[in-house]
C-alpha positions as CSV (number, residue, x, y, z in Angstrom):
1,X,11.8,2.2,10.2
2,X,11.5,-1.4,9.4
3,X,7.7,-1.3,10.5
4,X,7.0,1.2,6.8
5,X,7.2,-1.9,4.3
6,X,5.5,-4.9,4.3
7,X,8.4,-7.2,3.1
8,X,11.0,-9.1,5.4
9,X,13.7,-8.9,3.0
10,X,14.4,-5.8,1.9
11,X,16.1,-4.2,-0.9
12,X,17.7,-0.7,-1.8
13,X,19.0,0.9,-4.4
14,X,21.7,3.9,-4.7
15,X,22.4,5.9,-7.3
16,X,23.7,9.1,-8.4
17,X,22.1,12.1,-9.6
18,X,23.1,15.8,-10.9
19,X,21.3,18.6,-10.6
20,X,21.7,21.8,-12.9
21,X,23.5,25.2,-11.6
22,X,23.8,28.5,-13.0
23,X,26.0,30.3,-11.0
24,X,29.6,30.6,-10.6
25,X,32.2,27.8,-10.4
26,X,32.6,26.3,-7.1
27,X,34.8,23.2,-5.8
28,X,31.7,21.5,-4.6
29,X,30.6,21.5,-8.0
30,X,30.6,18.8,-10.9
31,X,31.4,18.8,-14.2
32,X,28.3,17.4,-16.6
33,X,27.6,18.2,-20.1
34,X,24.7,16.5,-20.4
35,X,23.0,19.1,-17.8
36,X,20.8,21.8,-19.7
37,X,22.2,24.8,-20.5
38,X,25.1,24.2,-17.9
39,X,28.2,22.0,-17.7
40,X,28.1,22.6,-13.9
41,X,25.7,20.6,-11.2
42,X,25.1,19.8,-8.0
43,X,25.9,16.3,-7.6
44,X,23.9,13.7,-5.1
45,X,24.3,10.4,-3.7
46,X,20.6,8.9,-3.3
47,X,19.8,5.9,-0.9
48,X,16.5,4.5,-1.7
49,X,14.4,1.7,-0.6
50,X,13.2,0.4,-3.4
51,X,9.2,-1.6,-2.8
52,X,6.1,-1.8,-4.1
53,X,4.3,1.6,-4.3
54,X,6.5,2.4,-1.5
55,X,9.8,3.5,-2.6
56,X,11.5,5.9,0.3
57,X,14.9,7.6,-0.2
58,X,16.7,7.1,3.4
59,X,19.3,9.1,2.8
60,X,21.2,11.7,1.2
61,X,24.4,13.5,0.3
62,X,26.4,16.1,-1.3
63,X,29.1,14.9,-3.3
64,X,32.7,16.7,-4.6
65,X,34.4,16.0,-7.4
66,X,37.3,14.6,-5.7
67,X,35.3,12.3,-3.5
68,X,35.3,8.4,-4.3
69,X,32.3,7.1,-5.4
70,X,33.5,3.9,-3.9
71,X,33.2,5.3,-0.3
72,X,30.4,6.8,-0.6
73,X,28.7,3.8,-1.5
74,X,30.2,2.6,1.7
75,X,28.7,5.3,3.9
76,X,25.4,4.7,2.4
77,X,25.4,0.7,2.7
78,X,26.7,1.9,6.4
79,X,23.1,3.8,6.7
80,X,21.4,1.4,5.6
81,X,23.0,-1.8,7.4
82,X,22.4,0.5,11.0
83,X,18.3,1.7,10.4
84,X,17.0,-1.4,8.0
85,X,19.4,-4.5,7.8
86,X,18.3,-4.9,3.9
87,X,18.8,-7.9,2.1
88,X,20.3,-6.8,-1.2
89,X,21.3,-3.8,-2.9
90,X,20.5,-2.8,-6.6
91,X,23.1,-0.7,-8.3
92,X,23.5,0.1,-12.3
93,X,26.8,-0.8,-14.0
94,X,28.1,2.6,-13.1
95,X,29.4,0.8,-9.4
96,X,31.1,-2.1,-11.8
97,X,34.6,-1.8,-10.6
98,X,36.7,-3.8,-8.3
99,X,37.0,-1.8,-5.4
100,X,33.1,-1.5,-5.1
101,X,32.6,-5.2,-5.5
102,X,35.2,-6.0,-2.5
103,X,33.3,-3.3,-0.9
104,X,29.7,-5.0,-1.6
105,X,31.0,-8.4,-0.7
106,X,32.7,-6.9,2.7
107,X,28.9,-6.8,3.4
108,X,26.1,-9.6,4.9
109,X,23.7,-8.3,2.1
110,X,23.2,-9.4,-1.5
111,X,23.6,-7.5,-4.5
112,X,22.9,-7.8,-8.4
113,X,24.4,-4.9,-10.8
114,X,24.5,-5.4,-14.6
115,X,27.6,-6.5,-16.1
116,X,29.5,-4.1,-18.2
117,X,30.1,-5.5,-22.0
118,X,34.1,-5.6,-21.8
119,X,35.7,-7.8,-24.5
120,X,35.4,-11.1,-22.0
121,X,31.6,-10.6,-21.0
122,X,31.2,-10.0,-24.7
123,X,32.6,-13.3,-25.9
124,X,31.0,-14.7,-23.3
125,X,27.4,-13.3,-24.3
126,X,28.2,-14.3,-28.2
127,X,28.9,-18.2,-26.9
128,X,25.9,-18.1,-24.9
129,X,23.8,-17.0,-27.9
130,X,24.8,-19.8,-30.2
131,X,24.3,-22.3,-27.2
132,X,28.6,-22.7,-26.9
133,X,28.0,-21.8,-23.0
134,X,26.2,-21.5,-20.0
135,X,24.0,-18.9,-18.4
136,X,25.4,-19.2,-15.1
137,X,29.5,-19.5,-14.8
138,X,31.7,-18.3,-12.1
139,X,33.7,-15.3,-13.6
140,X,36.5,-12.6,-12.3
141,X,36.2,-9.0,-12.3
142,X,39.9,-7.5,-12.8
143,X,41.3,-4.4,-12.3
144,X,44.3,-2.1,-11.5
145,X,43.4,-3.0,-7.6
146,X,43.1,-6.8,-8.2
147,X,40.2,-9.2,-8.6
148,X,37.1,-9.9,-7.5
149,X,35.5,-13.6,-8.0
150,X,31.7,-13.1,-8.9
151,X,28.7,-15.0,-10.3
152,X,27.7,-13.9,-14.1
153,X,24.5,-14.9,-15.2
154,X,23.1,-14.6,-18.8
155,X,19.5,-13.4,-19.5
156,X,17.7,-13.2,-23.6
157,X,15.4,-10.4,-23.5
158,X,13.1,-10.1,-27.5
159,X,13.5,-6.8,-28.7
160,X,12.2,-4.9,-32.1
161,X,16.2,-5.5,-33.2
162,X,16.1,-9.3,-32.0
163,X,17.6,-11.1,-29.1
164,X,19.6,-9.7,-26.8
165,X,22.1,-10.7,-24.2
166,X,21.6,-9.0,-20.4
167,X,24.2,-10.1,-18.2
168,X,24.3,-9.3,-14.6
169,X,26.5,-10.2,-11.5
170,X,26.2,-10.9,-8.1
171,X,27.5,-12.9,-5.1
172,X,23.7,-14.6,-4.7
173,X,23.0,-18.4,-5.6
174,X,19.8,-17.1,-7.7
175,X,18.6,-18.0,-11.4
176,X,19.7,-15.6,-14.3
177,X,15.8,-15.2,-14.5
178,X,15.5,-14.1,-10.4
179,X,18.4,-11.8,-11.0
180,X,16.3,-9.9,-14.3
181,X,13.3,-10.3,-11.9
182,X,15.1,-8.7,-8.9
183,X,16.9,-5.7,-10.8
184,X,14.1,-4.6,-12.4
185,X,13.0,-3.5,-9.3
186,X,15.9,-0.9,-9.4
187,X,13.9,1.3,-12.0
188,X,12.0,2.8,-9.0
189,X,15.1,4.7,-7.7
190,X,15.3,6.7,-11.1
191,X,11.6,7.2,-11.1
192,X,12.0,8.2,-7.4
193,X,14.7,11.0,-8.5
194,X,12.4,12.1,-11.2
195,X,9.3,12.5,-9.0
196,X,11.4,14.9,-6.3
197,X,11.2,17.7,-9.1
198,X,7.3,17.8,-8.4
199,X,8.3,18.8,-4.7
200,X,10.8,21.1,-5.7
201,X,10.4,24.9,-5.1
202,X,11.0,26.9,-8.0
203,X,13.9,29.6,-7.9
204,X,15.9,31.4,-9.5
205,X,18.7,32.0,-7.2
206,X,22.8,31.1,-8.0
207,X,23.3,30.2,-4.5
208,X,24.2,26.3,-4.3
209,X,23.4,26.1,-0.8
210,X,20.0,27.2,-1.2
211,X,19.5,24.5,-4.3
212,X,20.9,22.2,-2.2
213,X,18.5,22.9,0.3
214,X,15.8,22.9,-2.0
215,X,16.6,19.2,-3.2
216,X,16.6,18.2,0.5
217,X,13.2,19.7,1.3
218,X,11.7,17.7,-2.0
219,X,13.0,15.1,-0.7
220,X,11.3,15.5,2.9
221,X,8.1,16.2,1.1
222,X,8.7,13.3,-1.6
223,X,8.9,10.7,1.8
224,X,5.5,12.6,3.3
225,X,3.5,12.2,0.2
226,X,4.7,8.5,0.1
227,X,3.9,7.7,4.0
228,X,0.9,9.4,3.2
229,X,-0.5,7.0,0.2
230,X,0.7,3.9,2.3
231,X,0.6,2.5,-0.5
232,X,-2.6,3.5,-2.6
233,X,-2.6,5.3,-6.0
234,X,-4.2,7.9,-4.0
235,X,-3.5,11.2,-3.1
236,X,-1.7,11.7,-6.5
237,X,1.2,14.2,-6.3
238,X,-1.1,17.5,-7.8
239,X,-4.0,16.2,-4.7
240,X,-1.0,16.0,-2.0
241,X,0.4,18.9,-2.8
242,X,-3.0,20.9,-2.7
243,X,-3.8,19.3,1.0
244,X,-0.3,20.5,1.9
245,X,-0.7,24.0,1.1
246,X,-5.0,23.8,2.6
247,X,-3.5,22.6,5.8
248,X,-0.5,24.8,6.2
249,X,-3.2,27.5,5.3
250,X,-5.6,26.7,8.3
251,X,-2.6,26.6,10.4
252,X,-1.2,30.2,9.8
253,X,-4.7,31.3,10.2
254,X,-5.3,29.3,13.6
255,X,-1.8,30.8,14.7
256,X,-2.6,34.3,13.5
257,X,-5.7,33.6,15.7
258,X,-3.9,32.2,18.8
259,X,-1.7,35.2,18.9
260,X,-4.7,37.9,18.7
261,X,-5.2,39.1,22.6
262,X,-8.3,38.9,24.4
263,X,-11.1,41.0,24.4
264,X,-10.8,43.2,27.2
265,X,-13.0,42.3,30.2
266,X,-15.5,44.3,31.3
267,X,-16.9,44.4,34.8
268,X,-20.5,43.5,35.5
């Protein structure tokens, strides 16, 4: 697997995504009202690797609503520790809890998540501003399961509304400025999801497992089309997709061809 990317370090991303569904309830199913026309979705944990023009999702998985996000950000680090060994791991401030920090740190691998703005990151952030403190300080995550002891650095971004604050965390000796550097790397997992629904087959069916296996097959198709550009801008996703259907094309025909029996022989 290793042999795909050019770099030696590594990074991946995971991240969660929900996908819309029309039929009727069903305890695999989620609960999302930002879903169109639906409150109900298929819900999927993504493993990407997240590179240059070469962004590959690795792995995978249904998940219920019962299920902890927590350990299922362990099975995918798992994954990825046993095919790649990555170096770091980008996740948005949707993993910032307690329990999934000890789980992150548990690990040989690095990882940088944005810091959510509670009251204490936010006094932080105003000191920062007026030039009262640091942009690196050692700071603790707390929670109803304990504490976790992290790195939180402090990054100014201009925007059309002024300055503003981005602070991150991580267990990595790295600049606030490698840590904006490095996460912005994580946008390619989102654009990854988006791109899977050019792969997707259309349908109009309520069963889940077919839309489940529907999102699994873009996804095989979505890793093709990648391995297939090796990097280049070339073939775009329409150009892919028409070479797909050309070649399975010429191989029904060549099958349909294959099977026909042979002329009868006739003697001299």
């Amino acid at each position: 697997m290793g042999e795909l990317f050019s770099s030696r370090e590594l990074a991946i991303a995971v991240d969660f995504t929900v996908i819309p569904y029309y039929g009727e309830e069903n305890p695999m199913l989620v609960s999302d009202s930002r879903l169109p026309g639906t409150n109900l979705g298929i819900k999927f944990a993504v493993l990407s690797v997240v590179e240059e023009s070469k962004t590959l999702t690795l792995k995978t998985k249904q998940v219920n609503p019962i299920e902890s996000e927590v350990s299922v950000l362990g099975e995918m680090l798992d994954y990825a520790e046993e095919v790649l060994n990555p170096s770091l791991v980008l996740l948005d401030r949707g993993f910032y809890s307690v329990e999934a920090i000890g789980e992150l740190k548990s690990r040989s691998m690095g990882f940088i998540m944005p810091a959510k703005k509670t009251n204490p990151v936010k006094k932080t952030c105003k000191k920062f501003k007026k030039g009262e403190a640091p942009p690196e300080i050692g700071y603790t995550v707390s929670g109803a399961k304990g504490e976790e002891d992290v790195r939180l650095l402090l990054t100014e971004k201009e925007t059309e509304n002024g300055t503003e604050i981005h602070p991150f965390i991580t267990n990595l000796e790295i600049t606030p400025e490698e840590a904006s550097e490095n996460y912005s790397w994580r946008w390619r997992i989102e654009t990854n999801i988006r791109e899977l629904e050019k792969f997707k087959p259309q349908t109009t069916s309520q069963s889940m497992e077919l839309r489940r296996l529907y999102f699994l097959f873009s996804v095989t198709l979505y890793n093709l089309w990648i391995i297939t550009r090796n990097g280049s801008e070339h073939p775009r996703a329409r150009e892919f997709k028409e070479w797909l259907e050309f070649e399975l094309l010429a191989f029904k025909v060549l099958e349909e061809y294959m099977a026909e029996p042979p002329p009868p022989h006739t003697p001299a």
